[in-house]
N, C-alpha and C positions, 0 to 999 in steps of 0.2 A: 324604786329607790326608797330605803325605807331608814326610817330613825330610828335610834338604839330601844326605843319603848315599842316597836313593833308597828307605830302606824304611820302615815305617808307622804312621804315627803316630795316626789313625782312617779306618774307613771305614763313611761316612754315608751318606744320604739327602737328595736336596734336593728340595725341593715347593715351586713359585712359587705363591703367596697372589693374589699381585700386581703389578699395574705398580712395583719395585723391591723388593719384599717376600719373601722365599724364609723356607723353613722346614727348617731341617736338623735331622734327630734320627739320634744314631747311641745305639749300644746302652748299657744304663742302668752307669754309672763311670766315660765316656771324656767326655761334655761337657764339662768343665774343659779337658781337653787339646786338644779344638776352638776353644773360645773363647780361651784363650792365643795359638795360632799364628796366628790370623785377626786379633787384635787388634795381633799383631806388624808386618800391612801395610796398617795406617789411617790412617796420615804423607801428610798433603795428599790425603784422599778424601774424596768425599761418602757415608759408609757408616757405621751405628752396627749395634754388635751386641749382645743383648739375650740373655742366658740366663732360659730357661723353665723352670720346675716343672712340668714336664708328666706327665701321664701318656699309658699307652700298652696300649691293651685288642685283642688280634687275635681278630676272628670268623671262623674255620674253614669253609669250605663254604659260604660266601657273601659276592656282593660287594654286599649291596642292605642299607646300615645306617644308623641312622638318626646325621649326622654330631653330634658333643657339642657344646654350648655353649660359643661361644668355640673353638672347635677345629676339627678338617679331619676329613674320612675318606675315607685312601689305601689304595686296590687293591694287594695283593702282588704284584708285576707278577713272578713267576716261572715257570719252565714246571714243568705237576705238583700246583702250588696254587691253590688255589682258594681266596681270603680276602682280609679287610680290614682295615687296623690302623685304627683309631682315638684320634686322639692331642687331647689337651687339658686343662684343670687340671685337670679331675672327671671323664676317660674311665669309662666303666661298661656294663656288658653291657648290648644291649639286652634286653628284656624276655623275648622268648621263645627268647632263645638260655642255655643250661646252661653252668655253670663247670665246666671239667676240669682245670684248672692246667696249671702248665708244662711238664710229662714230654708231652703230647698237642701241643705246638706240636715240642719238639725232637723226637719223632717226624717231624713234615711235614718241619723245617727240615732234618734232617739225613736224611732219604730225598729231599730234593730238593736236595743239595750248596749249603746258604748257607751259608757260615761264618760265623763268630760273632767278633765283638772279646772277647778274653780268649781263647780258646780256638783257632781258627785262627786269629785274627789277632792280631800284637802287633807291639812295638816291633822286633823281630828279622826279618818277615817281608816278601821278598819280592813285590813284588804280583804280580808272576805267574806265582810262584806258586802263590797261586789260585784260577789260573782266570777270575779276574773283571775283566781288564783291558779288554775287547772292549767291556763297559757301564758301566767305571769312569773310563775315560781318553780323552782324544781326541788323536791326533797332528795334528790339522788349525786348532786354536785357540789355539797362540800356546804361549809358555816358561812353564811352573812348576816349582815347587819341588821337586826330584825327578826330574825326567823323563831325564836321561842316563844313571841304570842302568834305567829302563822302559823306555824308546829300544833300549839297548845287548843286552839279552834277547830284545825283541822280534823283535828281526834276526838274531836266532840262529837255525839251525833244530834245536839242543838243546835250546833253553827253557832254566826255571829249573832250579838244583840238585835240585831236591824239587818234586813238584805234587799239589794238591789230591786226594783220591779218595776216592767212596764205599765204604765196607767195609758187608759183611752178611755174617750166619752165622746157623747155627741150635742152635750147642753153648752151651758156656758164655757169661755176657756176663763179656766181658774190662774191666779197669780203665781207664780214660781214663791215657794214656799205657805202656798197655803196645805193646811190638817188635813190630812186623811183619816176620818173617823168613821166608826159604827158607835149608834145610840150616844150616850154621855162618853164615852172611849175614845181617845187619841191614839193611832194605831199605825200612824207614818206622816210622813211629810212630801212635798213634792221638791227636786228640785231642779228642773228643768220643763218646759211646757212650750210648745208651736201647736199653733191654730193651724187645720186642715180643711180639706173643703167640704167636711162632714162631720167637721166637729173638733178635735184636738189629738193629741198623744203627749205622754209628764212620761218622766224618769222621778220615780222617789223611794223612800227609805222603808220597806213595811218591818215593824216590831217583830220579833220572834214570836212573840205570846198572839200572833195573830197570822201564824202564817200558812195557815187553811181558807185563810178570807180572799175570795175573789172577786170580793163586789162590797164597794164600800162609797162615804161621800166625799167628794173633796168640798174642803168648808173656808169660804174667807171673812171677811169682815162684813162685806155687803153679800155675799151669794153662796150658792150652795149647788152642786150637781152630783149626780150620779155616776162611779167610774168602773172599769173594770180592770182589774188586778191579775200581774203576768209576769211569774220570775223571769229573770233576765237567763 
């Protein structure tokens, strides 16, 4: 869902139920801001929108679950993961699957380049980016809201000012937003980061003017490591 200036306002999930029934869930702060701009183009439509209390349970290393009452159970359709979310008012583990919390998902999420709403993605952010414009967008279905700076990148063969990138290291785990630089050069940011049992993996932003570098330092206040660099 995108603002009249081209950049982003959520990026969801939509799951058809039904003959006219879809179910969008985008990550848990931004519903508000989905239902706002949806309900801005309901002026002479046959279309009601309905916000849900939903919950949202992901089982890790398998897609065979049993779906919750009243609810769906959708495949992580990425490449790398193997899981199911589970979404509905009372989602809940099933039975023989173990609770690990959320440090064990942003593990998957961020060694398999999703971004995340709050974190890569916000009000400021280009959609591509990225990265995700290839399974977020269609140039073949008609005008929306947005789509002349997505168009106008697309055609570029610079890209966006900044693009999406896996970082991994094995030294210190650096702060979510600490520099990625080479020499005196500021050349990304991070902005997401989970400590591993070998060291770390960041989601952050690498500059255009640097996007042959695959090895650069993440820099913070007190420290400094060495990372490696992995478009998304």
């Amino acid at each position: 869902v995108l603002q009249p200036t081209g950049k982003v306002d959520a990026w969801l999930r939509i799951t058809r139920r039904g003959e006219g029934d879809y179910l969008l869930d985008v990550d848990g702060g931004f519903g508000g801001v989905v239902e706002s701009r949806l309900r801005r183009f309901l002026l002479r439509t046959d279309c009601a929108v309905e916000s849900l209390d939903w919950e949202v349970v992901t089982v890790l290393g398998s897609v065979d679950a049993e779906t919750p009452v009243d609810g769906i159970a959708v495949i992580v359709d990425w490449e790398g993961i193997t899981a199911v979310d589970l979404l509905g008012p009372a989602a809940s583990l099933p039975d023989a699957a173990g609770e690990s919390g959320t440090e064990a998902w942003e593990v998957e999420r961020i060694g398999a380049g999703i971004p995340a709403m709050g974190s890569e993605v916000d009000a400021d952010t280009i959609p591509n980016a990225t990265g995700q414009v290839g399974r977020s967008v269609s140039f073949t279905k008609g005008c929306y809201t947005g789509q002349e700076l997505v168009a106008r990148i697309d055609s570029r063969t610079a890209g966006a000012p900044t693009r999406l990138v896996r970082v991994s290291g094995t030294g210190p785990v650096p702060p979510t937003g600490a520099d990625l630089g080479v020499k005196d050069d500021v050349v990304g940011t991070l902005t997401s980061v989970v400590a591993t049992h070998d060291g770390f993996l960041a989601l952050g932003y690498r500059k255009r003017s640097a996007v042959d570098l695959d090895v650069a330092e993440a820099r913070w206040e007190d420290g400094a490591t060495e990372v490696r660099l992995e478009t998304t």
